[in-house]
N, C-alpha and C positions, 0 to 999 in steps of 0.2 A: 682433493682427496687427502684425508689423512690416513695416515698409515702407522703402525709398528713394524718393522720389518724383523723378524726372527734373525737373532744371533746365530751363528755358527759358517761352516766353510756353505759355497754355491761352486758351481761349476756351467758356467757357460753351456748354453744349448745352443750350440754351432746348426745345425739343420733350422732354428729357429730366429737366427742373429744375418743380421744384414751388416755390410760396413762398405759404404761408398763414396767415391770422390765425384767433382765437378771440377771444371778448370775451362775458362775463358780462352778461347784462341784463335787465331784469326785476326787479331787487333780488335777484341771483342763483339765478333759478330759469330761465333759459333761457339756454344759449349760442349766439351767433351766432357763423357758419364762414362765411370766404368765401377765395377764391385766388385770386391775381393770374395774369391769363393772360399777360401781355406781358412779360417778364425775361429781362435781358441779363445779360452780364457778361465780363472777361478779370481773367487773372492774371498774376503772373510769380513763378516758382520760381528763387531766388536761389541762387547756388553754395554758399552759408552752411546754406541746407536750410532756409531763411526766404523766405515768401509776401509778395507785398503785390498790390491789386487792387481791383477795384468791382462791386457788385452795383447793376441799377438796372431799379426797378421803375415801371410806367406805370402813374400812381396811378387811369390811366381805367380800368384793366382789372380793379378789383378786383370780384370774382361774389359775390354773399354769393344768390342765387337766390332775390333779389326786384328788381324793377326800382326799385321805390321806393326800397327801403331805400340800394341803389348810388348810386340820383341822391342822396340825402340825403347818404352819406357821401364824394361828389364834393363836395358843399359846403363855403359857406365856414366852417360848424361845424364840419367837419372836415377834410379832406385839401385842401379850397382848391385842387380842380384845375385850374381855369382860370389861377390864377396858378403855381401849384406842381404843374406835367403830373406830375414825377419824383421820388420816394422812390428815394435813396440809401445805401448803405451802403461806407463807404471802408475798404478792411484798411491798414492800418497796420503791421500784421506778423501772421502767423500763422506757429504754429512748432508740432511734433509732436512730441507729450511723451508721457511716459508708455502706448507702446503705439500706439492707435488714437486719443489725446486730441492734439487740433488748439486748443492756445490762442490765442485771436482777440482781439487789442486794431486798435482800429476808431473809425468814427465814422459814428452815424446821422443824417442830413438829413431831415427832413419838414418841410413847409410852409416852407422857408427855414429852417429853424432846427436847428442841428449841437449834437448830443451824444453826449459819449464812449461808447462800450459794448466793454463785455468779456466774454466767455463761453468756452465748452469745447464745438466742435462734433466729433462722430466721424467719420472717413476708416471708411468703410467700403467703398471697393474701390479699390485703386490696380494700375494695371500701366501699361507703358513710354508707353501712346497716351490713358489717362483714369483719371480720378480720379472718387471721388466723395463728398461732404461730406454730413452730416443735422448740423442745428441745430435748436438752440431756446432762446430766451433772450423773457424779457417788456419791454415798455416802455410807461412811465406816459404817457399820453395827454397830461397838462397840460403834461407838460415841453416840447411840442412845439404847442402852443397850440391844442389839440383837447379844450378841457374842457365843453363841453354835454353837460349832463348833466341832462334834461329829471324833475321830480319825484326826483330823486336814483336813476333806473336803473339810472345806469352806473358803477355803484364800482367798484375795481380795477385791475388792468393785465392789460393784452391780450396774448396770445400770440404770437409769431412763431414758423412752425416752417417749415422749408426741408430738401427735398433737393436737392442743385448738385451738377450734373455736368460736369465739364470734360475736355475734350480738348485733345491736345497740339496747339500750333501748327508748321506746319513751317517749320526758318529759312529769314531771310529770304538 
């Protein structure tokens, strides 16, 4: 697909945007899925044909379709919701290479604590009123001070995968 993607601000269509993890546990015999229901976000498409922008997820919202398990990973083992409501991810630039390849250098926040991230998500629809992006890229739990890991369970890194839907803003 090539595209031109229209310049100007987008705004995230949350009723249209998915953002979910996976994670290994068990000593890798059972994956747990859950998806953040609350996700915001806006953009801005530069005259350059370069993005920048924020995705921003309410780390109360995440479902993994146990009640337990949600209150646990609300804790302060992990996502430390009561001090840290919001998981962030800051674009820094996104730029469309190669076809349908959207290189994403960025920065992700959990729990207070920012770390760089880079990956390759696909444009798979754009026209003049909305776009729409699918990612996937992993991140190590410890780097983000999320390391319990009760009998050694939980080895690995966890999944993030995201489809984001953006519509265009009309100027102001």
């Amino acid at each position: 697909m090539t595209v031109a993607v229209e310049t100007g601000t987008w705004q995230l269509d949350s009723s249209a945007s998915t953002v979910a993890v996976r994670h290994k546990t068990f000593w890798g015999l059972m994956t747990v899925k859950g998806t953040f229901d609350a996700v915001t976000g806006h953009g801005e498409v530069r005259s350059d044909g370069s993005a920048v922008g924020t995705i921003t997820l309410d780390a109360t919202s995440l479902d993994t379709r146990s009640a337990k398990r949600d209150e646990h990973l609300r804790s302060a083992d992990f996502f430390d919701a009561a001090h840290h409501p919001e998981i962030t991810f800051s674009v820094r630039s996104a730029e469309l290479r190669d076809g349908d390849g959207v290189h994403i250098v960025g920065q992700l926040t959990v729990r207070g604590i920012s770390r760089p991230k880079t990956f390759t998500a696909r444009l798979v629809g754009a026209d003049t009123e909305s776009l729409t992006l699918d990612a996937e890229f992993t991140v190590d739990r410890d780097q983000f001070g999320m390391g319990w890991n009760q009998l050694g369970m939980m080895r690995g890194l966890t999944t993030v995968a995201g489809t984001l839907r953006f519509t265009r803003t009309a100027a102001a």
